[in-house]
C-alpha positions as CSV (number, residue, x, y, z in Angstrom):
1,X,80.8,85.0,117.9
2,X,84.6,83.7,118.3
3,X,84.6,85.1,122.1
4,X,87.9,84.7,123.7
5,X,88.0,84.1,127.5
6,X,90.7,87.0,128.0
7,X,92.3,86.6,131.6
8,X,93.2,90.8,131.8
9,X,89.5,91.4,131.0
10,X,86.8,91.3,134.0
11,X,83.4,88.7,133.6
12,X,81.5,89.7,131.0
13,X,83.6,91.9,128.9
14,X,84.9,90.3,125.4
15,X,86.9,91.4,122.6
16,X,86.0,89.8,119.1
17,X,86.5,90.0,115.4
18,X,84.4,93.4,114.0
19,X,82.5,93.8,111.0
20,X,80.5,95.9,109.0
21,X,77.2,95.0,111.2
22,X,79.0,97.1,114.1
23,X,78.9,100.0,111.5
24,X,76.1,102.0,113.8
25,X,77.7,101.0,117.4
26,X,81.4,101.8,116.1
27,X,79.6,105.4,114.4
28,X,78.2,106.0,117.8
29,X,81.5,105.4,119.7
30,X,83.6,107.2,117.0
31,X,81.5,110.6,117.9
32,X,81.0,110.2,121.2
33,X,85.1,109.4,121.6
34,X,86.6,112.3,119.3
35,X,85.5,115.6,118.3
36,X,84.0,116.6,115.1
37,X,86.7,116.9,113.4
38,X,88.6,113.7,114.7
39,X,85.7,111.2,114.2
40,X,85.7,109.2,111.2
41,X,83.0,109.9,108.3
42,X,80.4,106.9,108.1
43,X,81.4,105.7,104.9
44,X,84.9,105.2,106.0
45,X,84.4,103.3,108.7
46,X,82.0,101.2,106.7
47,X,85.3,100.7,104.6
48,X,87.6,100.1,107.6
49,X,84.7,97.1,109.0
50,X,84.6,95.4,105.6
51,X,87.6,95.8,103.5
52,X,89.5,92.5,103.8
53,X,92.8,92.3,104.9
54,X,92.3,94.7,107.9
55,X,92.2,94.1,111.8
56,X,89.3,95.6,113.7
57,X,88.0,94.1,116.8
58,X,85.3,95.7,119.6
59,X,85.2,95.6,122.6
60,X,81.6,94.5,124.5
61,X,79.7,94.2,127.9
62,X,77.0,92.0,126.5
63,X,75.9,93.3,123.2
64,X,76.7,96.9,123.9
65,X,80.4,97.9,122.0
66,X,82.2,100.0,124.5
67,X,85.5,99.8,122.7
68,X,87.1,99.5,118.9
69,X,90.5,99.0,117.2
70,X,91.4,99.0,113.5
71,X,94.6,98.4,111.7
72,X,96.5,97.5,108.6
73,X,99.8,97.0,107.3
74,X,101.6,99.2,104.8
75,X,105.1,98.7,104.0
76,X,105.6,95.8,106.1
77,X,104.6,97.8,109.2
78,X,101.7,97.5,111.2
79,X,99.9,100.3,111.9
80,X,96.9,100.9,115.0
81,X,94.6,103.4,112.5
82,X,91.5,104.1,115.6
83,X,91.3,103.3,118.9
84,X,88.7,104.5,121.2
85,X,87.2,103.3,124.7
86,X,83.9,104.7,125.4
87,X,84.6,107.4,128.2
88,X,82.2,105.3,131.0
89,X,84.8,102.8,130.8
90,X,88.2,104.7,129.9
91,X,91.0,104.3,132.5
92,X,90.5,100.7,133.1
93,X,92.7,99.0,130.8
94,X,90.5,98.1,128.2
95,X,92.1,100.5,125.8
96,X,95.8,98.8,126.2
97,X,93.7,95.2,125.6
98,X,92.4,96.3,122.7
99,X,96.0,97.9,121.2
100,X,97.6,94.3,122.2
101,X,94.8,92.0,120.5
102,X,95.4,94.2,117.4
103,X,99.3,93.9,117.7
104,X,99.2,90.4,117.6
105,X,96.8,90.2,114.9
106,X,99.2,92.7,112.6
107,X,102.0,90.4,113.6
108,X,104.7,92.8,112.3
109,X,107.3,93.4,114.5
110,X,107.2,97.3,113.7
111,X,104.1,98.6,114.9
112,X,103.0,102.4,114.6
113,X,100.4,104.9,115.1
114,X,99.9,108.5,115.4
115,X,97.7,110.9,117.8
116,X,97.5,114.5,118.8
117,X,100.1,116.2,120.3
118,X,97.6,117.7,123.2
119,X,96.3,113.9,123.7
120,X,97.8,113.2,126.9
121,X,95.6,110.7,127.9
122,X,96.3,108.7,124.7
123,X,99.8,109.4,125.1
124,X,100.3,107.8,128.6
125,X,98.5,104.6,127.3
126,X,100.7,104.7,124.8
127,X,104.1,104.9,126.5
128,X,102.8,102.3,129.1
129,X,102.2,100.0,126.1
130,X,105.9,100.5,125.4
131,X,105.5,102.7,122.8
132,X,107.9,105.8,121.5
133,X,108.0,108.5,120.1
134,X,109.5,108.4,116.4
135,X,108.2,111.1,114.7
136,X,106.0,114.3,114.2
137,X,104.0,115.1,111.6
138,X,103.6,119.0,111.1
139,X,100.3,120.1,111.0
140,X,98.5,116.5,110.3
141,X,95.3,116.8,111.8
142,X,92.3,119.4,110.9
143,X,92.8,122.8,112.5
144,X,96.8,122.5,112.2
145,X,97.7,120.8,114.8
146,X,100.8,118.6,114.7
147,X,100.7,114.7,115.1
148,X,102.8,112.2,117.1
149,X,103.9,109.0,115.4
150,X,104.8,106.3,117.8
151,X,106.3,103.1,117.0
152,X,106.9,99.6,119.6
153,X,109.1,97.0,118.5
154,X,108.0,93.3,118.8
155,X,110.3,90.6,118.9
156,X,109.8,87.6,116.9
157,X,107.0,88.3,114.2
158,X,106.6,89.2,111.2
């Protein structure tokens, strides 16, 4: 299962390499994390746990996922595509272990993603991560509203 022992997570929690036999678990999470319109269609995420070259790792308590980060690189940067912490278990740093295992596995020294401008919640994780904000996209997401791009700059990869 490649289980890490991770020091910032608590007994019994793990973070490991994804794949497309999460597909249901990582479906599940994706609508019960984002809205309709938000949540990724099945066959994409079926892409996003099998294409090679991507990062994706979950999050677990036992066998149940409670958390999920994908990624990729385009254009030399690194980019955090989904992120989502099932809400039981929101709050607790899980969500900023997930965003640093998949930083480290992008290993660009340019890392960016994007969210909702009314996603606070996402935005405070963000900015605690050391993240800014770079950019906004007009309009981005499904019923117009704009999106924020953040970026982080690591020292020493690439």
């Amino acid at each position: 299962m490649n289980a890490q022992v991770d020091p910032e997570l608590p007994a019994g929690f793990a973070i490991t390499k994804a794949n497309w036999h999460d597909l249901n678990q990582v479906w599940a999470l994706e609508k019960l994390c984002f809205s309709k319109d938000d949540a990724w269609p099945y066959l994409d995420l079926l892409a996003a746990l099998s294409f090679p070259g991507l990062v994706r790792y979950k999050l677990c308590k036992g066998k149940d996922l409670i958390g999920f980060v994908g990624g990729e690189v385009k254009e030399g940067v690194g980019w955090i595509t989904t992120i989502e912490v099932h809400p039981d278990y929101q709050g607790r740093g899980f969500g900023k272990a997930l965003l640093a295992r998949a930083e480290a596995a992008l290993g660009k020294p340019t890392i960016r993603l994007t969210t909702r401008k009314s996603n606070l919640v996402a935005i405070r994780m963000y900015e605690k991560a050391g993240y800014k904000p770079v950019d906004l996209w007009k309009a981005y997401y499904i019923g117009g509203e704009d999106g924020l791009v953040f970026e982080k700059s690591r020292g020493g990869e690439d």
